[in-house]
N, C-alpha and C positions, 0 to 999 in steps of 0.2 A: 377197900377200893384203891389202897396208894398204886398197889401191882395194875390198876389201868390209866392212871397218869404219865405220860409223859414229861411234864412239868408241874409241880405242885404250883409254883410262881416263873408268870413269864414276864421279864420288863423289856417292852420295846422301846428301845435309845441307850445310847452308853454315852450322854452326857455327865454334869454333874447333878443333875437329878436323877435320872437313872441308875448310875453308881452309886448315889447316897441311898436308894429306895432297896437295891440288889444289897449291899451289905447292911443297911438296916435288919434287912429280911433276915439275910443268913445268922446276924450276929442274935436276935432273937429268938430266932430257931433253935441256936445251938444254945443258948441261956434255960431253953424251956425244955431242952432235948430228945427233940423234934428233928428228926433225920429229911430235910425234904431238899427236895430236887427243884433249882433257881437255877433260871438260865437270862441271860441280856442278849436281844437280839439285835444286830446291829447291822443296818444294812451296809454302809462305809465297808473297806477292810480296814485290816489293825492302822496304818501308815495315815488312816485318815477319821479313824473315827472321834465320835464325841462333837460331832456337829456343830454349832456355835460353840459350845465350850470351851474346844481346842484352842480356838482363838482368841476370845476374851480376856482381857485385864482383869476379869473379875472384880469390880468397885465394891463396896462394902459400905452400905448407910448407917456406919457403926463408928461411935464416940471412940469404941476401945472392943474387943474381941467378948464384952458384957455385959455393954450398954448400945442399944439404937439408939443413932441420931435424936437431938430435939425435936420435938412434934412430929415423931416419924407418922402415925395415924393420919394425925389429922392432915400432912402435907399430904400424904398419899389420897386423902378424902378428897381433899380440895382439886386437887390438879384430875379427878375425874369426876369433877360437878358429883359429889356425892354416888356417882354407879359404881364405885368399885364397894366389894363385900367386905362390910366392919368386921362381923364376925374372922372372917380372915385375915384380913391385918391383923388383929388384934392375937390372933392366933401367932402369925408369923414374928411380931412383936415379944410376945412371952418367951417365945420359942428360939428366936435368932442365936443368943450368947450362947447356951446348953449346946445348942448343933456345932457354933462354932468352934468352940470347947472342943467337942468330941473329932471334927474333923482335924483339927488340932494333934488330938489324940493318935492320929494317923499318920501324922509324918508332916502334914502341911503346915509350913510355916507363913505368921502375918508378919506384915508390915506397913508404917505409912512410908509407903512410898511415892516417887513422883509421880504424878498424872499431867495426861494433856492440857489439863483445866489451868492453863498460868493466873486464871481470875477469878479463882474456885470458892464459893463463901461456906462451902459442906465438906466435913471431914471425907476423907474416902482411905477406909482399912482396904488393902490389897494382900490376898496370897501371895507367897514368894514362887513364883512363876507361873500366876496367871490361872484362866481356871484350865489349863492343860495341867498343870501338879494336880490341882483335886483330880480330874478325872485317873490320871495317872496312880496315883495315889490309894486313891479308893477302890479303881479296878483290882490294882493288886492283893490289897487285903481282902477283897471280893472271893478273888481266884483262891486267895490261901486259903477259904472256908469252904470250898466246892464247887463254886458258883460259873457256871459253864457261860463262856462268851463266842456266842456266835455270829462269825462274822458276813457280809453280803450275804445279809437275810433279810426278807422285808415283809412284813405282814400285811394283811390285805383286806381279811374278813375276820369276823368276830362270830364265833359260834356258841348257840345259849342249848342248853335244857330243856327236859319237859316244864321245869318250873318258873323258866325267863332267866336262869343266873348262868352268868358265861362260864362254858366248861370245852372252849377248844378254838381254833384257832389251826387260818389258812395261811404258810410262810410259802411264799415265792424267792428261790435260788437263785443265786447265779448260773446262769445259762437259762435261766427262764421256767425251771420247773418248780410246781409247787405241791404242799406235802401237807397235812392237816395234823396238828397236835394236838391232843388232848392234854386239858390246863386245868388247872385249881382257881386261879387268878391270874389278869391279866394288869400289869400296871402299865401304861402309857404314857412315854415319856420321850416320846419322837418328833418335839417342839412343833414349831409351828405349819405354814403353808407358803414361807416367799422362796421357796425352790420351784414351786407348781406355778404355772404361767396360768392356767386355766384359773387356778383360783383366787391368783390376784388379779386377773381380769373381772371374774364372778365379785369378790367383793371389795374393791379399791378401783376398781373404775379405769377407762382408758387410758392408753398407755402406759399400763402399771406392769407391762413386759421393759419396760427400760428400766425400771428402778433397778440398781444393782444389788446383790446382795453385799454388804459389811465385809463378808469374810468368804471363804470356798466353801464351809462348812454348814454357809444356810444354803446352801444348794441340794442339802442332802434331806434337809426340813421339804418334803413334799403334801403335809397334810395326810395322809392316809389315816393318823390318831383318829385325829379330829374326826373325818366322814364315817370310819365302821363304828364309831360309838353312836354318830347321827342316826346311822343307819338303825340304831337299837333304839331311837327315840329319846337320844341322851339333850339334854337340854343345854345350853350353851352360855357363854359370858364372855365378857371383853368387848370391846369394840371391835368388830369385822372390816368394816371400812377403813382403819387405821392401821397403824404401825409406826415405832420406833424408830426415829429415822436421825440419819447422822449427817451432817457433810462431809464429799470425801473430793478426793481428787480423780477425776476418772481415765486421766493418761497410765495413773498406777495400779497392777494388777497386785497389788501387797494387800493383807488382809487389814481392813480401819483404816485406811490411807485418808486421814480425816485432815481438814487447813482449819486449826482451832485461832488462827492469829489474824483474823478479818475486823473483831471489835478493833483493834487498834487503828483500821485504816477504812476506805469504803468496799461494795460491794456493788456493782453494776450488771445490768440484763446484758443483752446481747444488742440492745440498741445504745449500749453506753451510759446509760438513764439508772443513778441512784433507786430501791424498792422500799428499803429496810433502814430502821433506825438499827446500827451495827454495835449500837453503845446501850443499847437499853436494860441491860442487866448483864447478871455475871455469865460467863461463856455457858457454865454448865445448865445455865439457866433459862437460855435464848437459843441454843443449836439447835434444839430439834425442828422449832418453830421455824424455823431461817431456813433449814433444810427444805422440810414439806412448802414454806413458800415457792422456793424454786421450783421446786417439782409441780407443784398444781397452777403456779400464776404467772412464770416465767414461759417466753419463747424459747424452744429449745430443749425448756427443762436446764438450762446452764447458768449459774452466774459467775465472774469471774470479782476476784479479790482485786484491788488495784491497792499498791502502796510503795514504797520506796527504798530509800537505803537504811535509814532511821529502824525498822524491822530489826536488822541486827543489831542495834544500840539494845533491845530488850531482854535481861536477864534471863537466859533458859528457851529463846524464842522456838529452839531447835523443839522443844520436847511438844509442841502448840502444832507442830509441822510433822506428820506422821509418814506422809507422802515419801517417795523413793523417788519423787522425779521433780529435777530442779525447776526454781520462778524462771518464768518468762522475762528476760532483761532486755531492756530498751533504755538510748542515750533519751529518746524523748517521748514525749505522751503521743504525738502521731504516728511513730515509729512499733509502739506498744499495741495503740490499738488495732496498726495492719497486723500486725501480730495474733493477735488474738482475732480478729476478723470482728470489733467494730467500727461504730463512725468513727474519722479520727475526729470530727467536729465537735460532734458530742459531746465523746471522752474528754476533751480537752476544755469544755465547757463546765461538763459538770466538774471535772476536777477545780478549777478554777471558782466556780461557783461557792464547792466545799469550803477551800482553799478560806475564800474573802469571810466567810462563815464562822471561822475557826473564832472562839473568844478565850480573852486572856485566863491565862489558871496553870496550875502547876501541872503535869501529866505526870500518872502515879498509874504503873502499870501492873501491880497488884492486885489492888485497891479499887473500886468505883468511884473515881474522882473528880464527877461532877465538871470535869472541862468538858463544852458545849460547842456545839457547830446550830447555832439559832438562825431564825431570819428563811431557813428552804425547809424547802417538803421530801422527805422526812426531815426532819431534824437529826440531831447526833446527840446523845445524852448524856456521855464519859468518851474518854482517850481519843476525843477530837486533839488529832496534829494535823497541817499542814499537810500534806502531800508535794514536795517540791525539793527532795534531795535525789536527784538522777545519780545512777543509771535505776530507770523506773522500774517497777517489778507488777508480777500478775500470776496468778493461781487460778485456774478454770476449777469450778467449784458444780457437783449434783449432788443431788440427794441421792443416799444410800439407805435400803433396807436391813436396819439391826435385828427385829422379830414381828412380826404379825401380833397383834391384839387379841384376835377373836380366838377363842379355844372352848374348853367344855365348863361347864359347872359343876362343882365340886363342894363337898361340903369341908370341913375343916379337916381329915383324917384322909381328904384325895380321896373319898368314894365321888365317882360320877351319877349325878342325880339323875334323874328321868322328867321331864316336862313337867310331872306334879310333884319334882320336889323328893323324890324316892331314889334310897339310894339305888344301883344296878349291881342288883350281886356280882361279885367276882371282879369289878372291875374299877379300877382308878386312873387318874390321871394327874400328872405332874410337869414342874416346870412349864413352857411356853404351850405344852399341850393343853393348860389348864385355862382359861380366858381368865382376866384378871384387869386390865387397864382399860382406860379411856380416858381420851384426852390428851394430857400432859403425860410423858415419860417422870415418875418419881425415879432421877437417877440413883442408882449404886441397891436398886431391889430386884434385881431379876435372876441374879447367880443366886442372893440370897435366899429367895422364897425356893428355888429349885433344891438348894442343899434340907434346906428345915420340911418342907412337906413332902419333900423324895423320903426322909429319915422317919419320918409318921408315914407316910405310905407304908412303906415296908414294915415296920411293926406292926401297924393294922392288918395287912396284909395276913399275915401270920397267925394270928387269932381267930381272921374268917376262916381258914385252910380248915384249924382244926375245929371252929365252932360249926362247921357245916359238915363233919367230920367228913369231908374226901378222902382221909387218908385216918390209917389205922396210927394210934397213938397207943 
């Protein structure tokens, strides 16, 4: 049957699960000597593809390139009241150093290097350039094993057999035409859905057309994964109502334009009126939460940063400041707030208010240092300073959409389940295509699961090809 394939394996997305699933595949193939035909479909062209990847810092919940983080499990358990899949952490657990080892293998180099985080209490391993090297990277050693990338291509439908296992598949071109391939395996790895308006409206609720995406490259995440597997009765996981979400600065079109330097100072609505304790844990700890406050409980969806000259006294402040467009300076706090368009009364009351709040302690801007603004509602629980060194400063601050939640269910190997729990012949899914989280974002696990169960996808992958024998061996 190989001579009526057009694809033995097809991976839709050329992020870093994608490319880790596509040269899994090949490098397996060519191990067991296995001549099969892998193609990446990529709807982006070359200039833009790799979707969120391109863009990402790539974080890493990793002690060292062979150890995860302390209590990676159970943090990951916790921060989604118990709904995320033990069996799969545990999987991605075991599994993290060997992947990274092997991408390693590839050319990509780690490092600790800096992060936004100036008040970060979790190790964060980084690629040396981000996850655009892995994709980079891995695509290339992809191509040197055969592996065909095609670009502005976009899948649409998912087509099954007499016996329910997927053997084909509907790609729509550029300029609008589309063509049916006949497939061995389909792996899906075309993340999430915050490109789709329709479906962040469907499950994140009104006005969830403003939210912006993080980067250019969630624009290209439309969900299509996700629905043709629904469409087959694929069962699903994550949170749907949720997503990943960052603070950014929205005067800047630069991808992550995130203001990580708001603990050190306050954060006010649009009526001028403190929301948020801005000291209550370490930055990488509280962002997300701070973000989605804005966005569901703020007027506007806006909050802006208020603080001072003091900002540049803090070692590194620049690297907390992602933004391409400079603070808002004002000689005085009324001056600030016509500025920013609120009351000046307000602002100048709650500053004030802050201000009289402030209690005595050392300010340790590394560190959770227990300096307190007690006595108002919220309170401040670390890096309470004063506010009162002019010329005043100000950051307009929304939430940004990093990844969507909700994706398919999966068993540990990226086979996509079926409502009872079966896998669905032919077909997996990986990285943000897969549902995985709720709740709380476990930072520095989303490249990483995409690299380790893209790398089991594809060797799995490989095994069904020949154990369903589609193709002559």
């Amino acid at each position: 049957m190989a001579k009526d394939l057009d694809y033995d394996i097809v991976v839709i997305g050329c992020g870093v699960a994608g490319t880790s699933a596509a040269l899994s595949a090949a490098e397996t193939a060519k191990k067991a000597g296995k001549n099969l035909k892998i193609a990446i479909l990529e709807r982006a062209d070359y200039d833009h593809r790799g979707g969120n990847s391109r863009w990402t810092a790539s974080y890493m919940r990793m002690k060292n390139l062979d150890e995860v983080a302390e209590n990676f499990v159970e943090d990951m358990l916790a921060f989604s009241d118990n709904y995320s899949d033990r069996a799969y952490i545990e999987t991605l657990v075991q599994n993290a150093g060997s992947t990274l080892r092997w991408v390693q293998e590839k050319g990509v180099d780690f490092d600790y290097l800096p992060t936004m985080f100036l008040t970060s209490s979790k190790p964060r391993l980084l690629p040396v350039g981000g996850g655009r090297a892995i994709v980079d990277t891995l695509s290339r050693r992809a191509g040197g094993l055969g592996v065909e990338i095609i670009y502005e291509a976009t899948a649409w439908q998912l087509l099954l057999d007499e016996d329910g296992a997927v053997n084909g598949l509907l790609v729509r071109v550029k300029g609008g035409n589309s063509l049916q391939l006949k497939v061995g395996v389909v792996v899906l790895a075309s993340g999430g859905f915050q490109g789709n308006q329709e479906m962040m409206a469907q499950y994140i609720g009104r006005d969830a057309h403003k939210i912006p995406t993080v980067a250019e490259g969630g624009l290209f995440n439309k969900g299509e994964g996700i629905r043709m597997a629904m469409a087959l009765g694929a069962k699903t996981a994550g949170q749907f109502d949720s997503f990943h979400a960052e603070p950014v600065d929205p005067r800047s079109k630069r991808e992550e334009a995130a203001v990580m330097t708001y603990p050190y100072f306050i954060l006010v609505d649009q009526n001028g009126k403190r929301f948020v304790d801005e000291g209550k844990t370490t930055i990488d700890e509280q962002y997300e939460e701070v973000a989605r406050t804005i966005f569901y409980n703020l007027p506007g969806h806006v909050a802006y940063m208020i603080g001072d000259q003091k900002m540049y006294d803090i070692p590194n402040y620049e690297r907390a400041l992602e933004t391409d467009k400079p603070a808002i300076i004002a000689d005085t706090l009324e001056e600030l707030a016509e500025k920013i368009g609120v009351p000046e009364d307000q602002l100048k009351a709650t500053v004030n208010e802050f201000n009289a709040a402030v209690q005595p302690g050392e300010f340790h801007w590394d560190k959770k240092d227990g300096k307190k603004a007690a006595g108002i509602t919220p309170p401040k629980s670390n890096w309470a300073i004063p506010i009162d060194k002019a010329p005043y400063i100000a950051y307009p601050i929304v939430c940004s959409n990093v990844f969507t939640n909700g994706g398919l269910a999966t068993d540990t190997n990226g086979r996509v389940l079926s409502q009872d729990d079966d896998p669905i012949p032919g077909l997996y899914a990986i990285g943000e295509t897969a549902g995985l989280y709720y709740g709380k974002y476990p930072g520095g696990t989303s490249v990483l699961r995409g690299i380790v169960f893209g790398r089991r996808a594809g060797e799995h992958a490989v095994s069904y090809v020949a154990d369903s024998k589609k193709l002559e061996v």
